[in-house]
KEKE-3310 file (N, C-alpha, C; in steps of 0.2 Angstrom, whole numbers, plus 5000, padded with zeros to 4 digits):
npx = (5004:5008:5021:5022:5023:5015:5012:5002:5005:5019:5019:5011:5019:5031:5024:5020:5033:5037:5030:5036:5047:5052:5054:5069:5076:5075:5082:5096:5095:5092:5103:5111:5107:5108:5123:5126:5120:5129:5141:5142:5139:5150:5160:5154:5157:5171:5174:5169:5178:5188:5185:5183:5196:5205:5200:5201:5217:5217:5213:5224:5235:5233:5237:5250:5255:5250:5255:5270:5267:5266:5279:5286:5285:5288:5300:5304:5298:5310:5322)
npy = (4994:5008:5006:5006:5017:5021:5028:5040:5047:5049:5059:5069:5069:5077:5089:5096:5098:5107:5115:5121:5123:5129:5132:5132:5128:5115:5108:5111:5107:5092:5089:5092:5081:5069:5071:5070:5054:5047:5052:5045:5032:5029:5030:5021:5009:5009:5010:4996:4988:4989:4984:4970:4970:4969:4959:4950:4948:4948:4935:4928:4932:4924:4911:4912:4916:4905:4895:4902:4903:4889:4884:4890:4885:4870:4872:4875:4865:4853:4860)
npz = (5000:5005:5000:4985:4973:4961:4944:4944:4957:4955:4946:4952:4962:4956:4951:4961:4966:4954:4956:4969:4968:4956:4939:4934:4944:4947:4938:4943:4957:4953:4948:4960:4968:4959:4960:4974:4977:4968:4974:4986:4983:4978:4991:4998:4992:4992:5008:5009:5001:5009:5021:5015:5011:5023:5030:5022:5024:5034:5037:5030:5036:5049:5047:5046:5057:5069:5064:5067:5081:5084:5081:5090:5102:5099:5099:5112:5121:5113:5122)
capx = (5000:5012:5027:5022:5024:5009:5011:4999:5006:5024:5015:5007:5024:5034:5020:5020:5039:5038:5026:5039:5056:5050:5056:5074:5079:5073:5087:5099:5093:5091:5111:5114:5104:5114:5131:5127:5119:5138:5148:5139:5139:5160:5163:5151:5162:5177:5171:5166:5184:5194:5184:5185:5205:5205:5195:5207:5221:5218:5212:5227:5241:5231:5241:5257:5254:5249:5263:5274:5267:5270:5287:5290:5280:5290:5307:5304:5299:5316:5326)
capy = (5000:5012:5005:5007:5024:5022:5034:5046:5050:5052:5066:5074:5074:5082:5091:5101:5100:5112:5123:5124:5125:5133:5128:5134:5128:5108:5104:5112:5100:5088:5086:5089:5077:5065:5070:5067:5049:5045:5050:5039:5025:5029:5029:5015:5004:5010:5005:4990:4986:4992:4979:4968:4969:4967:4954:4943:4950:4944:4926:4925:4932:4918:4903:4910:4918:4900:4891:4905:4900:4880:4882:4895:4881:4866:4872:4876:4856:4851:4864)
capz = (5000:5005:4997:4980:4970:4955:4940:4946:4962:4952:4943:4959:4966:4952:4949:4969:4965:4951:4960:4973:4967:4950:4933:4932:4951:4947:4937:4949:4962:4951:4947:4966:4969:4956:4965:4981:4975:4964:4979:4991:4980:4978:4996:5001:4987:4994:5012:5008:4998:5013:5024:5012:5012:5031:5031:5019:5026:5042:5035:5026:5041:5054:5048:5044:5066:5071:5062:5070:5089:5085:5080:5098:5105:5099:5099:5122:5123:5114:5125)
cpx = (5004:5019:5029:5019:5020:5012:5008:5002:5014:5023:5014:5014:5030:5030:5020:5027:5042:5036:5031:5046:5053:5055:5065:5078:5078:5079:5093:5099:5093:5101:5112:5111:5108:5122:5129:5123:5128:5141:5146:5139:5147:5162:5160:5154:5169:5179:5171:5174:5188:5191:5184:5194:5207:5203:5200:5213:5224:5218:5219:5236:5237:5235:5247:5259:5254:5256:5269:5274:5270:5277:5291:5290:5285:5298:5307:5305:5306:5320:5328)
cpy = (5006:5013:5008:5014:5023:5030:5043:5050:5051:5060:5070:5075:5077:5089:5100:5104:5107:5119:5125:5127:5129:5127:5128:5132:5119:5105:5105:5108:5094:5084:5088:5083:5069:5064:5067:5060:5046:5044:5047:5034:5023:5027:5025:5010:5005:5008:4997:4986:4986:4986:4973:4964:4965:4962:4950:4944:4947:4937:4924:4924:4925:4915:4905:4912:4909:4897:4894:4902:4894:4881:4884:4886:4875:4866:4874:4869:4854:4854:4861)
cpz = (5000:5001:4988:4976:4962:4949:4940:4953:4960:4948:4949:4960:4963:4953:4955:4967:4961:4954:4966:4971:4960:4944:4931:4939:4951:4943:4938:4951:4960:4951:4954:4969:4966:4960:4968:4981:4974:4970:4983:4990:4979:4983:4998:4995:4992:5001:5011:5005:5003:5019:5023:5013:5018:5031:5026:5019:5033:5043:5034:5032:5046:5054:5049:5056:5071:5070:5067:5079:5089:5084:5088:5102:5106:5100:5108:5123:5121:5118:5133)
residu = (UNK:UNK:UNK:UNK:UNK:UNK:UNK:UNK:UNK:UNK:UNK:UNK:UNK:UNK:UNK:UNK:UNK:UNK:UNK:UNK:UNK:UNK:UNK:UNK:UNK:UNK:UNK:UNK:UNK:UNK:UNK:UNK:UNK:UNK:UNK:UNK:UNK:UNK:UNK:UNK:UNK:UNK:UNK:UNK:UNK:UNK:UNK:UNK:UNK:UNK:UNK:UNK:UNK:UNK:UNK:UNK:UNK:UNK:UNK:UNK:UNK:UNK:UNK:UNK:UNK:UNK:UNK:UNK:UNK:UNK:UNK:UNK:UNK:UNK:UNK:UNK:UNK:UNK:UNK)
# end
């Protein structure tokens, strides 16, 4: 009911749109509107790539860390 946005109610709300912002101020808004979408989509990628990183980074340091304790580990018992 709410969720879906019908043809006629996109019209009504351009429509208020115009009468508010006027006709020369809508496609201003409109391309702020575009950047600040872009650069949100750039840094939530970018996010996402940096946690990413970290996250197979850390998989991938774990064994060479383990390997590194057994050997501390085995070389005490012979001593």
């Amino acid at each position: 009911m709410f969720g879906r946005i019908g043809p006629m109610e996109l019209i009504l709300i351009l429509a208020i749109a115009l009468v508010i912002f006027g006709p020369k101020k809508l496609p201003e808004i409109g391309k702020a509107i575009g950047n600040a979408i872009r650069e949100f989509k750039k840094h939530s990628s970018k996010v996402s790539e940096e946690i990413e990183g970290a996250v197979s980074a850390d998989s991938e340091a774990s064994p060479v860390e383990e390997r590194g304790k057994a050997d501390a580990s085995s070389k005490r018992k012979k001593s």
